[in-house]
C-alpha positions in Angstrom: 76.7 -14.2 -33.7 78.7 -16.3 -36.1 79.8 -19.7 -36.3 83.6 -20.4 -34.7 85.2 -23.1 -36.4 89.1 -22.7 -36.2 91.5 -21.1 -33.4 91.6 -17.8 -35.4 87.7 -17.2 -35.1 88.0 -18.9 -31.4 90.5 -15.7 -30.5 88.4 -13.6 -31.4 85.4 -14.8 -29.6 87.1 -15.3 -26.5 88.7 -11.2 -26.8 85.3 -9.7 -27.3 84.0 -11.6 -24.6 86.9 -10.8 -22.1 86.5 -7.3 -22.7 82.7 -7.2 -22.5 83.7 -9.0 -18.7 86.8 -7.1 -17.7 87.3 -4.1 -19.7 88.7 -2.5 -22.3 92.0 -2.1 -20.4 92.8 -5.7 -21.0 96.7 -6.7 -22.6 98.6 -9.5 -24.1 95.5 -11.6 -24.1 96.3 -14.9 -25.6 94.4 -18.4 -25.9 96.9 -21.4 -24.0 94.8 -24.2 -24.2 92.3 -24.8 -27.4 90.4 -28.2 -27.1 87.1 -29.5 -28.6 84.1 -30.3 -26.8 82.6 -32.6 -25.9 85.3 -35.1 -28.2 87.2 -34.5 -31.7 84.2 -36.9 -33.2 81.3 -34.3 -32.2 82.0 -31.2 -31.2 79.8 -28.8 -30.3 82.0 -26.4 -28.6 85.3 -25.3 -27.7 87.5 -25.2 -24.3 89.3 -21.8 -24.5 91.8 -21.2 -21.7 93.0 -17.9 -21.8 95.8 -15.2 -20.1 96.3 -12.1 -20.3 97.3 -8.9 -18.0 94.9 -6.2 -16.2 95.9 -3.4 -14.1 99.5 -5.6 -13.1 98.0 -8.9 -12.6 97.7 -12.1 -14.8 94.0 -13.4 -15.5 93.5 -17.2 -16.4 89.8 -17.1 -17.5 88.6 -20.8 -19.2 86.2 -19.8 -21.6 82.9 -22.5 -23.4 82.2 -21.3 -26.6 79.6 -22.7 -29.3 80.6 -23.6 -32.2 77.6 -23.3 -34.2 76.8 -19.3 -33.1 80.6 -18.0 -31.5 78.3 -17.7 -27.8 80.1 -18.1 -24.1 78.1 -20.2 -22.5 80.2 -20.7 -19.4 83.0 -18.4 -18.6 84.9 -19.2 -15.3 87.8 -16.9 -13.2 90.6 -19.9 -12.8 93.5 -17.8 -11.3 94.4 -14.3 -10.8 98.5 -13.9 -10.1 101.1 -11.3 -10.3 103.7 -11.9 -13.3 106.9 -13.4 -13.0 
């Protein structure tokens, strides 16, 4: 994999992992929340939250991604909801 270093290559990361986990059926899919981890002096990784619709529901999905090789190491369901 390669390195993710900016919100662009972070995007992309997150949608190739979302539809390795839900599909390829998956809309709108956008990242909400982008923050480093573990602080802005070191990071390692980044905290991707991310929406986006399947099958008439909203997915919130909170995605850990290296920084150093673009891989998921933690990738956690935080809501499923149907859309205003």
């Amino acid at each position: 994999m390669s390195p993710v270093r900016n919100q662009k290559e972070v995007e992309a990361a997150a949608k190739k992992t979302i539809e390795a986990l839900y599909g390829m059926e998956v809309k709108d899919l956008k990242v909400r929340v982008l923050l480093q981890f573990p602080n802005e002096h070191q990071r390692e990784a980044w905290d991707a939250n991310v929406t986006f619709l399947l099958k008439g529901l909203q997915y919130t999905v909170d995605l850990l991604i290296n920084e150093k090789d673009g891989m998921v190491t933690n990738a956690r369901l935080i809501d499923t909801m149907t859309p205003l």
